[in-house]
Each structure stands twice: as C-alpha cells, then as structure tokens.
N, C-alpha and C positions, 0 to 999 in steps of 0.2 A: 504494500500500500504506500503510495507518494500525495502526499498533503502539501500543498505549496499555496500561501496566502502571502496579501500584502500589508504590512508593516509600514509603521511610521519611519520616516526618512533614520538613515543609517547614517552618519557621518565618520566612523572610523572602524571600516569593516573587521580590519586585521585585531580589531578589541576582543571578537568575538571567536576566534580560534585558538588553536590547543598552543600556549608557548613554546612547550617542548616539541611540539612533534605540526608544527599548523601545515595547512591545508589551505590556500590561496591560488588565487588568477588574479590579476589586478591591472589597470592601465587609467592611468588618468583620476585613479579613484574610484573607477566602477570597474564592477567583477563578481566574482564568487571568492567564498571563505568555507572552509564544512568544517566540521565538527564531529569528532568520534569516528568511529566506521562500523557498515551494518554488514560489511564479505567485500567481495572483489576477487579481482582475477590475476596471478601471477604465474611466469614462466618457469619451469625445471621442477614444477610440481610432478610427483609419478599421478600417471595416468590412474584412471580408475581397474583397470586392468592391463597385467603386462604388457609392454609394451603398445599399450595404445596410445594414438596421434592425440599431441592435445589443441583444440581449437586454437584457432587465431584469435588475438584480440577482439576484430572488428566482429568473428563470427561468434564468439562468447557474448558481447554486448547484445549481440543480433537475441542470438536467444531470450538470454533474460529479458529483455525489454518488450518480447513477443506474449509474454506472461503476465508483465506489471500493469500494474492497476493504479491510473495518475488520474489525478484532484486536481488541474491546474487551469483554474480560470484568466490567469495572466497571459500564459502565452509568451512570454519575454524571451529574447535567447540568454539562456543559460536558466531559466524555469524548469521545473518539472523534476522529474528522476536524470542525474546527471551522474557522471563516473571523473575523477581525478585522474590521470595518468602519467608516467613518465618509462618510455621506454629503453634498452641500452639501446649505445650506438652500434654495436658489430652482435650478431647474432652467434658469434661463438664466444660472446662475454663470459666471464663466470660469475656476473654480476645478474637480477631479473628484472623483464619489467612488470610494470604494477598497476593494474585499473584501481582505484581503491574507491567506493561507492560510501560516503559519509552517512551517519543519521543523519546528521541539520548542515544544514544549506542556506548560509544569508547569503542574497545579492542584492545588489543596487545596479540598475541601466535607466538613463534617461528620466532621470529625478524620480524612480520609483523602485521601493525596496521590497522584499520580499523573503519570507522563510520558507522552505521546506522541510518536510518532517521525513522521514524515509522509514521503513521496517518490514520485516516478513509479514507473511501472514499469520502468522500464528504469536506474534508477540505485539505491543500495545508500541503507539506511536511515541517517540521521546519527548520529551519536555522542553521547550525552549529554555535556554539560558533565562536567569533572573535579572542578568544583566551582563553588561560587557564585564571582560576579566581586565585589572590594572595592569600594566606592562611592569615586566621585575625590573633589576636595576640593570646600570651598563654595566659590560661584557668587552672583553676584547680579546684576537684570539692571535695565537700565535706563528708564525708561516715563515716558511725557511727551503731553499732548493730539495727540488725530489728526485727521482729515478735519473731527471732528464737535466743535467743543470745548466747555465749559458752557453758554458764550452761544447759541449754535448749537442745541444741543439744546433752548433752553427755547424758541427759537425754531421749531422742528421740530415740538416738542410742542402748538404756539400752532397750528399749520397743520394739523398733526392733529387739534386738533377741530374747524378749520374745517371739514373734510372730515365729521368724525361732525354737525356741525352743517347742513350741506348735502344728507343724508340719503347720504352715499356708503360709509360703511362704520358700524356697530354698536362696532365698537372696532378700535385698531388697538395693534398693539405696536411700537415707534422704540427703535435702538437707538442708543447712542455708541460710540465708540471708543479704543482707548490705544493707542500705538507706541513699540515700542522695541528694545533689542538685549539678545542674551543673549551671554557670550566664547564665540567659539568652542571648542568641547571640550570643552565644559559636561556632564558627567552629568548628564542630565535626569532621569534615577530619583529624582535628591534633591525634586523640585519634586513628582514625582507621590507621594512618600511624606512631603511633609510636607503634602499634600492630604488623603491617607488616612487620615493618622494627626490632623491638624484637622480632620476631616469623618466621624467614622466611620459617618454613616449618609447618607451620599451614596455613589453610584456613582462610582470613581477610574476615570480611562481616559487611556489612552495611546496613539495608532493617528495613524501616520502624520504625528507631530507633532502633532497636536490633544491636549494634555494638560490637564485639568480636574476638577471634581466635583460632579457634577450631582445634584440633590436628585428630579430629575424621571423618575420611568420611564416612559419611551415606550407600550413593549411587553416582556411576558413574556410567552411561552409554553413551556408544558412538561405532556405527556400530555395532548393537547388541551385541558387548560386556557390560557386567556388574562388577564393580572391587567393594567393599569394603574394609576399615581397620579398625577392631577391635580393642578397647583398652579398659582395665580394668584389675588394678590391678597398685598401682604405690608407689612409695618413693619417700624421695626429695633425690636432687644431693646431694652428697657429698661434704667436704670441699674444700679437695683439688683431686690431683689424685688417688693417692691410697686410699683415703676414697672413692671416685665417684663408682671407680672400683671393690670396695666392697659393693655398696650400690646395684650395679645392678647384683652382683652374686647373694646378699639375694633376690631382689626382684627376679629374676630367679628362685631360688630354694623354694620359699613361698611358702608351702603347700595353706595355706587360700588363697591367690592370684592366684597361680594357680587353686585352685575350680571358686575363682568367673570370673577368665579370661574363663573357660570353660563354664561357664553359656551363657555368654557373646558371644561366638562361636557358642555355639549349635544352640542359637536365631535368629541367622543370618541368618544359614546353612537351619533350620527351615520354616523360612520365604522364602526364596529365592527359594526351591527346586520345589514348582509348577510351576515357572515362566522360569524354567532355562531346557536345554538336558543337562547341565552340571554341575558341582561346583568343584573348585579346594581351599583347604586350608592349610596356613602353617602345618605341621604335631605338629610341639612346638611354642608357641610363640617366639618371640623375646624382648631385651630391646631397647625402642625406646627414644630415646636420644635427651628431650628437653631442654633449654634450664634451669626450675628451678626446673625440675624431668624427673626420669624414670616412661616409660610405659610398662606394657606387652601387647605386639600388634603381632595381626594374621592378613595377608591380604588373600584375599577369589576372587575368580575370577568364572566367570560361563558364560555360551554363552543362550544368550534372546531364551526360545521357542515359545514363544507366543504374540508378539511385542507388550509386556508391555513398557509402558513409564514410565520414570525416577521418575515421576510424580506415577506409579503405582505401583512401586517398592520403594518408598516411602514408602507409603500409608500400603504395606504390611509388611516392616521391621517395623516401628515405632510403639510402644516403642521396643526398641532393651532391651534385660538384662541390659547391661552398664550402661544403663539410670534408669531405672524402676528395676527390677529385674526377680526373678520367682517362681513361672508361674508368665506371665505376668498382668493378670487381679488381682488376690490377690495381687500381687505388687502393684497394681495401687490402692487397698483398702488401705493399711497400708499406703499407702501416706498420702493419703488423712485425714485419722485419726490422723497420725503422725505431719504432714509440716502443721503449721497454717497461711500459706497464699498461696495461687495461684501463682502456676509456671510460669502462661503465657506463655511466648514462650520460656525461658530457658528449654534446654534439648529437645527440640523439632527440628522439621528439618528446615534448610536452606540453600537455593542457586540459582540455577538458571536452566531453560527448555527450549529447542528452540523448534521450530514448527514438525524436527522429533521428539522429545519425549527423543532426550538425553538431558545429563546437569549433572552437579556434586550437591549436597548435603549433608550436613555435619549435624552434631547434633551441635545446639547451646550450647556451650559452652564456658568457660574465660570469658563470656558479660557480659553486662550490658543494660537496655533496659530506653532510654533515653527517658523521658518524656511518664512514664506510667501513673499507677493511682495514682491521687497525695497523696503521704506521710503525711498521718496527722499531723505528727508535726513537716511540716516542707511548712506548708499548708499557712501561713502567709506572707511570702515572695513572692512576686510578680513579682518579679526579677531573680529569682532562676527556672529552670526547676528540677522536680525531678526524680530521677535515683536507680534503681534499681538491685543487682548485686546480682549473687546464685552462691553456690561451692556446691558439694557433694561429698558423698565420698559411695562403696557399701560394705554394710551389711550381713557379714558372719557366721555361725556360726564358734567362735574363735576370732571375733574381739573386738579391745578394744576401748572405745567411748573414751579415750583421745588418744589416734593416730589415730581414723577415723577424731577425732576435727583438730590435729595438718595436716591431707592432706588435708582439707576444706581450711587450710590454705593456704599452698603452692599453693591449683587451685585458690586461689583468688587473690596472686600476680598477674599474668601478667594482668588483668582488673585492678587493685588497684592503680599499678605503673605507667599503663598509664593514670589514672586518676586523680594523683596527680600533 
C-alpha cells in the first residue's frame, strides 16, 4: 500500500532524513528525502534457487510495481511509490547495487510538498515524523593519497595513451583516488547540504552512502519524454573575469576537448536510438558554468518508443564515453588494467524511479562513498568510518598527464571542501 498526501510547505527537506544513513535527491531545493526502508533490490544476492538468473533492476521494479497499490492524488514527478538507487560502475565490481524502497517519502516540486507513507500489505502504514530531526554538530573528515597517488596517475595517464596510440581504444577515462575517515556518528546530512547549497545546479544525492553532486544527468524520463546532458571536456574557472572568460573561449575552441566531448555525444545518441521515434541534440556544445570549472555540455532530448523505463534507459546508456570511454568494452579493459582499485559505485548511475518507470538519474560523480570497504591503514580506529572519494579526468590522444593530474584536481574540490 502507497499513501502519498500533500503537506504544508517543507523548507528544509534534508531535516527530515536519517543522519546516519539519509536518503536524498535534491537540486535547487526540490526533491525527495525517504526515511527508513520497507525491502528493495540488491545484486550478488543467491538466487532463490541454485543457480538461478537474478532479475535486472529495471525488470524487478517492473514486477513489484505490477502488484502495488498507490493512493496518489498528486500526481507530481517523484509522487507515489518511488525506489532510491545507486548502481556500481563495472559489472564485475565486488561492490552491489541497490534499489532501496523507503517507508516515508517527503518531496517538494513547484511550491508543493508532499508525504508518502509506503508498507506491505500485511503491516500498518508508518507514522510520519513528529517533526524534523536537528542537524548534530560539525564533522570533518580526514583524506590522504590512495591506491592511485599523483605520480601514479601521470603514470596511468602515460599508458593510457599508449593504448589510444596502439589503436586499442579512441579514449579512455582513469580515475585516482583519496582515502580517509569520517568520526563515527557523523550527521552526514551536513556534507550532503553543504553540497547542495555549493552546487545549486548539480544533482545532491545521498543513497546508501554514496553522497555527492553531480553536474551530469544520466537519464530523465517523465511522460514518455526522455532528456539527457552530456559533459566532457573541462578547465578550471579562471581568476578573475577576464581570465574566467578566457578560460571558456579555450575550452570552447579545444580541439582535444572537442574530440573527447564528441565521443561523449555519439555514446549517448548510440545508446538511446533503439528506444527513442526521436532524438534531438545541441548541434555545438556549450560552456557550462560551474561553480570551480567549465564544462563542455550537449543536452539530447528524444520521445520513449517503446515504454522503456528510466530504469531501462539506464541500463542501456551506462557506461556512457564520459565515464568509460571508447568503444566502450576496451575502455572498460584498460580500466581495469590501469585503476588499481575498484570503482564501486563512483561513475556509475544514481537517482530515483517511481512505479510508471520515470525518475531522473545522474552518473555519480564529486562523491565520496561513506563507509565502504574498510581502508587498511586506517583499519585500527574504531571510531572513524572510512570514506572513499574518485576524480577523473578523459584520455585523449594529445593529452598531457600533468593537466589531466591538475583536472582530477579541481573534480575533487567540491567533495574535498565539503569534507573538511
């Protein structure tokens, strides 16, 4: 049973979810928050019988949602019976991914807020909060070179274009890493709202520890529309104005930037075109104007022909160029040869699906994935959660591994700065 009513305006969504453990989508203020969880669906679970195939994500939501029973006079996107998700990036992670289905669901869209109540059938609907929960106190957390360290990476970079030089892949994307700890009993809510409120036009998310803010949307769908934005290819901001406005001519005019922004496009346009009677794309990119760099971003529009869910249309863009490279599958070799540790869910998709099959999803990125697998030397502390933070940068030929080093750095500001 899904119970979903409208509520007096909400002004600080993230009041209402778990500290430890929250549950958010967020952009501009409006979004979803859930509360608790009533099941959901994760990977490397044994089958119900040996060896049996376990459902896809998209075709698990399919099911349950064929079953449930929704209360929702709103109608809003992101109303009704909704699911949380974050999946890994590479499907031979050892890491899983996660639908996770909340009791309660606050959102706010277009000045109207709203709860949802969520539960089986057989058990009684949860209780709304009595009120919002106060935020603990401040946190900061500690982060120091991982697996991959500066040297490492220019070196990474150096074998990556050996590889585009040996005609094995068209580009690839190498990521680094950072490791560290957060105290235990850390309100995580403070990291994902001083994201949101530093990032206002990135996608905030919170699911299952994977907390970040990603400038990149995956996939949107909503009334058989499907919207994407591309991005790949970036500088940092400039100093002042006239430097800023200099920094986004070059990256505008970057031959290398411009190839790897088209990889990036093509990938997309590729993926989508089975599922789509249409697809519409910027003709040039654009510079997309965030707060500690440019991006070059194409947005991509296309009408559903075959009522794929958001969940399907996932499943088919993911790995996108941006992420991985191309072709896709050699990309996803040189990774693996390259990056000496497990992506997990970094670069992988996240957001949210309601029972028709739209929902927005982003690629994880800016994150950090809080209380992974624990950091060996940092294994001793019992007090400390450990956290895990990736930046990358994509692999062209013409690129140079200490300015792919120095944009590893600038993507790892805005997780960095809210973590300190």
């Amino acid at each position: 049973m899904v119970e979903t009513r409208e509520i007096a305006t909400v002004d600080d969504l993230l009041s209402y979810t778990d500290p430890g453990s929250p549950l958010a989508w967020l952009r501009r203020g409006e979004g979803i928050v859930g509360i608790g969880t009533v099941g959901g669906y994760e990977t490397g679970l044994p089958g119900a019988l040996p060896g049996a195939a376990q459902p896809s994500p998209a075709d698990w939501w399919r099911g349950l949602c064929a079953h449930a029973e929704i209360d929702d006079p709103i109608g809003l996107h992101g109303t009704g019976l909704v699911a949380f998700g974050t999946l890994v990036f590479d499907a031979r992670s050892a890491a899983s991914s996660r639908l996770i289905i909340p009791q309660l669901v606050v959102g706010r869209r277009d000045g109207r807020s709203w709860m949802t109540r969520i539960r089986w059938s057989d058990t009684e609907l949860p209780e709304p909060p009595a009120e919002p929960l106060p935020y603990g106190p401040y946190w900061s957390a500690t982060l120091g070179p991982g697996a991959l360290d500066p040297e490492g990476y220019q070196a990474a970079v150096r074998a990556g274009l050996d590889a585009i030089a040996a005609g094995e892949v068209g580009k690839v994307v190498l990521a680094r890493d950072l490791v560290g700890t957060v105290p235990a009993g850390s309100d995580l809510r403070r990291l994902v709202r001083a994201l949101s409120t530093g990032y206002l036009d990135t996608w905030t998310f919170a699911v299952d520890g994977l907390i970040g803010a990603s400038p990149e949307t995956l996939v949107t769908v909503s009334g058989g529309e499907v919207t994407a934005r591309v991005l790949a290819g970036t500088f940092p901001r400039g100093a002042d104005a006239d430097d800023d406005a200099a920094a986004s001519f070059r990256l505008s005019h970057s031959g290398k930037d411009l190839d790897e922004h088209q990889f990036a496009v093509q990938s997309v346009l590729d993926a989508l075109a089975p599922h789509v009677s249409s697809v519409r794309a910027d003709d040039e990119p654009f510079a997309l104007e965030l707060p500690n760099l440019w991006h070059l971003a194409t947005d991509v529009a296309g009408e559903i022909a075959d009522h794929a869910s958001a969940l399907d249309l996932v499943a088919a863009l993911h790995p996108t160029a941006a992420v991985a490279g191309t072709p896709t599958d050699a990309a996803l070799e040189v990774i693996r040869r390259l990056e000496p540790f497990d992506r997990r869910r970094y670069a992988g998709p996240v957001g949210w699906v309601d029972a028709h099959g739209d929902g927005e999803w982003a690629i994880a990125l800016r994150c950090a994935q809080i209380g992974a697998e624990p950091v060996r030397r940092f294994a001793e502390y019992s007090d400390t959660i450990p956290v895990v933070a990736h930046a990358g940068a994509g692999i062209v030929a013409g690129s140079d591994p200490e300015t792919e080093l120095l944009e590893t750095r600038v993507k790892f500001r805005p997780i960095v700065d809210a973590l300190a």
